[in-house]
C-alpha positions, -999 to +999 in steps of 0.1 A: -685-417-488-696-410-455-698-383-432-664-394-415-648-406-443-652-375-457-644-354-425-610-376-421-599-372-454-607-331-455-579-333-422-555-361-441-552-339-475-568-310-473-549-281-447-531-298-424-541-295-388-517-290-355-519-297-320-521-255-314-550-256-340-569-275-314-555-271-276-540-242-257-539-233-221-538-197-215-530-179-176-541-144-170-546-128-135-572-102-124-553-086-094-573-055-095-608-045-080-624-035-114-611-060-134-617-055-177-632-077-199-610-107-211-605-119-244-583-147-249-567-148-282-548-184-283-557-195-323-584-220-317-613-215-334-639-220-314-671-202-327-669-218-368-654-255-346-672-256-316-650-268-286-648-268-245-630-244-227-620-255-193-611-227-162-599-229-128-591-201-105-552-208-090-553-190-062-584-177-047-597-196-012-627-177+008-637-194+038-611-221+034-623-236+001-611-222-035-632-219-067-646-243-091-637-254-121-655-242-148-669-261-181-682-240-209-687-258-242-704-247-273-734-275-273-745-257-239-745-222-260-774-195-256-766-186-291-744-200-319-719-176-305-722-175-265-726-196-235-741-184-210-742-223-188-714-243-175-709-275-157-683-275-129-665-308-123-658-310-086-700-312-080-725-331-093-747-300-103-766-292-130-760-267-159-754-231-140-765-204-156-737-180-156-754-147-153-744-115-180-709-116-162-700-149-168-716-157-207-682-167-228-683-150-266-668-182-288-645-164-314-624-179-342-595-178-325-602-180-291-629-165-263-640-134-241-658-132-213-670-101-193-653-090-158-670-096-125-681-135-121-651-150-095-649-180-115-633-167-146-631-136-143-636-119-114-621-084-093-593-097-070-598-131-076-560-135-084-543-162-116-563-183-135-560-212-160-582-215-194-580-248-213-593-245-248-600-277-267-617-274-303-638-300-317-618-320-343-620-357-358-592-372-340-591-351-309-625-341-298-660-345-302-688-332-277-722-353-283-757-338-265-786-363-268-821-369-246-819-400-222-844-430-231-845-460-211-837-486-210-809-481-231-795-467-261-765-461-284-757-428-293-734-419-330-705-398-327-679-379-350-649-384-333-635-406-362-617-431-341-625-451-312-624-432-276-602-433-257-620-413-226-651-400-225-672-380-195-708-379-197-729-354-172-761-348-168-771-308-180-810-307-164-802-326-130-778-329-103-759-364-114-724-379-113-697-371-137-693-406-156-659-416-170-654-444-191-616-446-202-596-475-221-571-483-193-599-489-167-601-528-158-627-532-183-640-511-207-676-526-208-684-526-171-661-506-151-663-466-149-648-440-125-662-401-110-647-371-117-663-354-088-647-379-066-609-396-054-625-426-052-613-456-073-634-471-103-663-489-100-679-519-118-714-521-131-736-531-160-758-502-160-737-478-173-723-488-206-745-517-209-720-536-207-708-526-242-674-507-253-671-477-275-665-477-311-658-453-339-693-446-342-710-447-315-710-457-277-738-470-256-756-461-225-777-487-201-802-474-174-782-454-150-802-421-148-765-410-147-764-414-183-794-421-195-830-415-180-861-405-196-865-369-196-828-365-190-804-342-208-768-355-213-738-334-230-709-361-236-668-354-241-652-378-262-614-378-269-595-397-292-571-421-283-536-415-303-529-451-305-560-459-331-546-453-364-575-433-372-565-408-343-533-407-361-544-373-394-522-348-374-490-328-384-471-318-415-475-351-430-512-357-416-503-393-399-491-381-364-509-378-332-514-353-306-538-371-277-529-404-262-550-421-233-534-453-217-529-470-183-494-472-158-486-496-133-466-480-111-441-500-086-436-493-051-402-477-060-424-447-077-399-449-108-421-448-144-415-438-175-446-435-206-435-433-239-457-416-261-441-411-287-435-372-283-433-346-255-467-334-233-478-303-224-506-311-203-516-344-184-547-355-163-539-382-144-562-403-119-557-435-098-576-461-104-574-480-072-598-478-047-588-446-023-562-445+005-550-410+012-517-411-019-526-392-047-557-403-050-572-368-067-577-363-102-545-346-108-539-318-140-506-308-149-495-284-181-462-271-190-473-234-183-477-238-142-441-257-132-446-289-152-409-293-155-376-310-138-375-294-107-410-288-092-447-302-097-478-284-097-513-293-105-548-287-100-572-311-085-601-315-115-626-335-084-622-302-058-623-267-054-589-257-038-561-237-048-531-252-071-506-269-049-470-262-060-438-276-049-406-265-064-369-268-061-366-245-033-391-265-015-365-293-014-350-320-030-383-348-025-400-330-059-370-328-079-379-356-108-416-361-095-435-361-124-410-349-158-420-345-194-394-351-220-390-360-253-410-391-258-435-384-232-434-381-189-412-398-166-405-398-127-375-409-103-394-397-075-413-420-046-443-398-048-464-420-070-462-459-060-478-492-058-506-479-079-523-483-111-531-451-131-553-438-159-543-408-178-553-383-205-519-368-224-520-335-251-489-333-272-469-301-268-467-272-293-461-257-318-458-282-345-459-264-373-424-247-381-420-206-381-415-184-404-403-155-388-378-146-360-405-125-347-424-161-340-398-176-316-375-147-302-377-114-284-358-089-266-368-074-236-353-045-211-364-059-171-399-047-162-397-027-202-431-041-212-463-032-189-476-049-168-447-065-146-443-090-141-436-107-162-401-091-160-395-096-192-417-100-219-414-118-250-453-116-273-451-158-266-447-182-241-409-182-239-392-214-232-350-201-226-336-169-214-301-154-215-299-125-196-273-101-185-266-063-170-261-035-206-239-011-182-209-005-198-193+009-166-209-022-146-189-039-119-187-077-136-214-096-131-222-129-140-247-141-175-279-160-164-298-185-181-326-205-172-357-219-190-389-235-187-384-271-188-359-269-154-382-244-140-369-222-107-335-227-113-305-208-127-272-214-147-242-190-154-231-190-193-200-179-181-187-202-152-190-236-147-210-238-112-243-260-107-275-246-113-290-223-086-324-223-069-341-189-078-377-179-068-383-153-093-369-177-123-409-183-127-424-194-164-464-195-157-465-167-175-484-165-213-461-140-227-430-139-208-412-150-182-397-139-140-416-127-117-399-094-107-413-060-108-405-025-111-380-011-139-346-020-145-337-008-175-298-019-176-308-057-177-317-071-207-334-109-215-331-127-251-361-151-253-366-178-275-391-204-282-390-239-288-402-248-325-390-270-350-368-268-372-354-240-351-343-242-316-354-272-290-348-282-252-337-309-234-332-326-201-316-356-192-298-380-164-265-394-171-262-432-177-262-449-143-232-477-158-216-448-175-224-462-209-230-443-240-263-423-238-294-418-263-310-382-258-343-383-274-351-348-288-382-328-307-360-303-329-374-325-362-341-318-381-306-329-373-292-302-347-263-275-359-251-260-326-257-276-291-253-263-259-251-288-232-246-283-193-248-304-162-272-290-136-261-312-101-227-306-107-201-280-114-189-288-148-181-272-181-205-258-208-196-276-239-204-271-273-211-289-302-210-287-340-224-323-352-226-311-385-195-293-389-170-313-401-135-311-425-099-307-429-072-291-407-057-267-428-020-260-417+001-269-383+013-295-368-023-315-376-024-302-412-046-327-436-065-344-405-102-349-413-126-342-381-159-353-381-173-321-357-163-294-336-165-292-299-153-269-270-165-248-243-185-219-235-174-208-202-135-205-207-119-181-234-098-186-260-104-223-263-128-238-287-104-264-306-115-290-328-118-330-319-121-361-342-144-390-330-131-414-307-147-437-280-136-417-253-147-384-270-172-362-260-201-377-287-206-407-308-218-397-344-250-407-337-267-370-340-295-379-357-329-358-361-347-371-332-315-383-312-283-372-295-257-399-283-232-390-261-205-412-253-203-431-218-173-424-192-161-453-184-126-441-190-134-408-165-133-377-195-166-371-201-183-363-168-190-330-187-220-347-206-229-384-194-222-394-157-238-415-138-260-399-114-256-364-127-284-343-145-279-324-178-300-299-200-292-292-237-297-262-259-300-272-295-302-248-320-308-254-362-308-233-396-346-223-404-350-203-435-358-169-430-352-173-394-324-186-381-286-195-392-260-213-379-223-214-399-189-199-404-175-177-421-137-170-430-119-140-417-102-115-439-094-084-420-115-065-447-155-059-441-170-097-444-207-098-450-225-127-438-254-138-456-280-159-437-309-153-461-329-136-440-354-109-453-341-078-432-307-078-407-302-101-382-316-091-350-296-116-328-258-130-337-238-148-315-196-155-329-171-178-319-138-179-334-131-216-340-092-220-331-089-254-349-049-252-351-037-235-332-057-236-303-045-203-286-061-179-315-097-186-302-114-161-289-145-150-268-183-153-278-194-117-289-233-117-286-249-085-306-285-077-308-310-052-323-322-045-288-293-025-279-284-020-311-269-027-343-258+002-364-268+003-403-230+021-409-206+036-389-226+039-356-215+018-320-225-014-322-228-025-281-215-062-271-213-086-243-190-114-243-211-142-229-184-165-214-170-137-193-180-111-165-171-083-183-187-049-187-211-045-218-188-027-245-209+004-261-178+021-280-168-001-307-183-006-342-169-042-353-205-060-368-232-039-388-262-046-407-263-060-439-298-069-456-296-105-455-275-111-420-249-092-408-215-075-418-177-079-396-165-047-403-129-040-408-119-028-375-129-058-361-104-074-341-092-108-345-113-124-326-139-113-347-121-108-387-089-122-392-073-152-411-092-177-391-125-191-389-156-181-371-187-198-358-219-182-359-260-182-346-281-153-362-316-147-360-338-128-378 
């Protein structure tokens, strides 16, 4: 067997391997004038791997130009364990040697580098963004070899065949050389990175010969190959080669896809690959003419989302340009990832051909503790501010709300990462709202206020499988029924779904929760779910499956179909021309449970097989006949505190405006979930049943 045979089958059946194993982009911000060291601990193992780590300052421009971009990689190290050279892309330069402030430490799960060089970390220098990528059969390799002319070919371990790769020059100035699969050909043609120009066509380069899983070839251009030249070389893997294909719980998915778009003059495009992004470099290939012509990078933790684009320029030096919702309606649907990979119904991009590099978002692997996906944070609780509220991970939806009990009312909020600078209210019906400080590019939290506020509270959760997922969507422009691709990996339990453009109702949905009607005027009807509102009280009744009902049956574990509105009734979910977002929300062992339970009007206790008490829990009585015992949605949580006995146990009610309620003891913990005490009400414990979400 072979060295890659042997490396490919350790990743097929040995531990599996995730896209977080390998990729991460990490934002920190030196705002002070004696800035610390920085260690970034992201879970890639970069000292025992080897790997790239890619930085760009966001926001620092001295005499009208902003700071390089920053390659460190381990075959440039001083030591097994340091580099103290990196290559910047927006030059043609030569390895720089970095100086004792700027040497990166490679550690197994992640970096550090000193304070004081202005590049990466330096005093009043402002945000920056870190890219790790870690070497991996199917992801990355990074080759260093000595030129000799005329030409040569040069083994790799990637595994697969490339599907991009960028050679430099380390021991002379020299052009960044890209050769990448959706170029015009991929045995003459090539493209800068240092430049906006369009590709280029000669024989010198690749000597007129395409990469393969084994090697690639360089001809006589002293930009990749010259006698007495030194040459580092980044290959990535293309997902679409099988062999590129060893990654996930099952070892046969992919996490890096490289391809080509054509895009019309109307700017509308839509790439399927297959699953959702969380960071794309994208690059026109057409000879240069003023229209995004830059080698444009975009990640989901800086405003890569519905309503705004932002990106860095990988070819210059200046500052991240950012346009969001409030600065107006032309970026709205620029440049969208979803589900099955990045879209746009904007006129920004147009009568052009593109070549991109796409990483697949994370986490793939499922949690294993509430602690992994959800937090609770008092406003500006957690040093330093902002964030201004802070979670331990990047948090991808908020509910938030005032925990004054003799508060005026005051509306919920809600927002999250995928619609970026906006705002929705849990218990009303309007639009969303443009809000500045609604900002995401933040590691381990999320708004951008400061100062203390200790009556307002966030809940933050994470995207993850098996747990809890987000979506956004446009209604069907005929009004048909309409397939919502999603990444929860399991059939959703509880969904939350909202229109955004328009002021319509919250509704909610219970796919998987169907039965009988027990009793009244419907007794003996089967239904096939449960669906009803979140922002009006004492209404959640139940509804069978019909053509004109809110969803077709088709809930699947990578789909949602909601019906089409050609009759007029379901405007809520599927118009034409409106915009949607969904919450989804699924049972994970030891972390998260979605059910009912039957009221008695003695103590209940709710089991959700958790290890310890619930720390979150969110009921709904389900008035399935009649319809006028529903009742409000109580939402409890450890945070403000739930009592182990007799103690106050504080509430909201989510779909209202009411004041927090701190004198009541109706839920309590019990060591698997949570208990209904007796004195419950009966919107809470009665002879009815009652929907719940608990996390642990």
């Amino acid at each position: 067997m072979g060295i890659m045979q042997l490396l490919m089958s350790t990743v097929a059946s040995g531990d599996k391997t995730y896209v977080e194993d390998l990729f991460n982009p990490d934002l920190y911000s030196n705002p002070a004038a004696a800035p610390n060291p920085r260690t970034i601990t992201n879970g890639v193992n970069l000292l025992e791997e080897g790997g790239l780590v890619w930085v760009k300052n966001r926001s620092f421009t001295s005499g009208g130009t902003g700071r390089s971009h920053v390659l460190f990689s381990t075959a440039n190290s001083a030591t097994s364990s340091t580099s103290d050279h990196c290559l910047m892309p927006d030059n043609t330069d030569s390895l720089k040697d970095m100086g004792a402030t700027g040497t990166v430490t490679w550690n197994d799960n992640g970096w550090s580098v000193p304070a004081g060089d202005g590049d990466i970390n330096g005093n009043w220098f402002g945000d920056y963004v870190a890219w790790s990528f870690r070497k991996c059969p199917g992801f990355l390799d990074i080759v260093t070899y000595d030129g000799s002319e005329p030409n040569q070919t040069v083994p790799h371990n990637l595994g697969c065949v490339p599907g991009m790769m960028i050679v430099k020059r380390t021991n002379a100035s020299g052009s960044w050389c890209v050769w990448h699969k959706g170029l015009t050909s991929t045995t003459t043609n090539w493209i800068k990175l240092e430049e906006n120009a369009g590709e280029e066509s000669s024989t010198d380069i690749w000597n007129s010969t395409a990469p393969t899983k084994d090697n690639f070839t360089v001809g006589d251009y002293s930009g990749v190959n010259a006698n007495g030249g030194e040459y580092v070389a980044y290959l990535f893997a293309d997902g679409a080669d099988s062999d590129a294909q060893v990654f996930g719980k099952g070892g046969n998915e992919s996490i890096i896809k490289m391809g080509h778009l054509s895009i019309p003059g109307t700017g509308l495009f839509d790439v399927d690959l297959g699953w959702e992004p969380q960071y794309v470099m994208i690059k026109k290939r057409d000879a240069a003419n003023g229209v995004v012509d830059n080698w444009q990078i975009h990640d989901n933790m800086r405003e890569f989302n519905k309503t705004g684009i932002c990106w860095l320029e990988a070819n210059t030096s200046n500052d991240e340009e950012a346009f969001t919702v409030s600065d107006g309606s032309f970026w709205g649907d620029t440049f969208v990832p979803y589900a099955r990979g990045f879209k746009s119904e904007s006129s920004a991009f147009n009568n052009a051909n593109y070549i991109y590099m796409a990483i697949r978002r994370g986490p793939m692997k499922e949690p294993t503790a509430g602690t992994d996906v959800f937090a609770m944070d008092t406003y500006g609780g957690t040093a330093p501010s902002p964030p201004q509220y802070t979670s331990g991970f990047p948090p991808d939806m908020e509910i938030s709300f005032n925990t004054d009990s003799s508060a005026s009312p005051e509306n919920r909020y809600n927002s999250s990462r995928l619609l970026g600078e906006v705002l929705m209210y849990p218990n009303a019906n309007n639009a969303e709202v443009s809000n500045i400080n609604r900002k995401w590019d933040y590691e381990d939290g999320m708004g951008s206020g400061t100062g203390t506020i200790s009556n307002y509270q966030s809940c933050l959760f994470r995207r993850a499988p098996g747990f809890f997922d987000v979506v956004a969507y446009n209604g069907d422009a005929s009004n048909n029924a309409k397939t919502v691709y999603h990444n929860l990996g399991v059939k959703p339990e509880l969904i939350f779904t909202k229109c955004l453009s328009n002021a319509r109702n919250w509704i909610v949905t219970c796919p998987a929760m169907g039965g009988t009607i027990s009793g009244g005027s419907n007794d003996g009807t089967a239904y096939d779910y449960i669906t009803g509102y979140l922002d009006l009280d004492n209404y959640f009744n139940w509804r069978t499956y019909s053509a004109s009902s809110h969803m077709t049956q088709d809930v699947t574990t990578t789909t949602i179909t909601y019906a089409g509105n050609a009759s007029g009734g379901n405007a809520d979910l599927n118009y034409a021309g409106y915009d949607y977002v969904a919450y989804l929300f699924a049972s994970k062992s030891k972390v998260s449970a979605i059910g009912q339970y039957t009221g008695t009007g003695s103590a209940v206790n709710v089991d959700c097989g958790f290890v310890a008490p619930a720390r979150f829990v969110l009921i709904k009585r389900i008035g399935l006949e009649p319809v006028d015992v529903a009742g409000d949605w109580y939402l409890y949580d450890s945070k403000r505190g739930i009592s182990s006995g007799s103690g106050n146990d504080p509430y909201i009610l989510l779909n209202t405006t009411d004041a927090s309620t701190t004198t009541t003891d109706y839920i309590d913990q019990y060591a698997s979930g949570f208990t209904v005490t007796s004195s419950a009400p009966a919107a809470l414990n009665d002879t009815g049943t009652y929907l719940y979400l608990a996390i642990a």
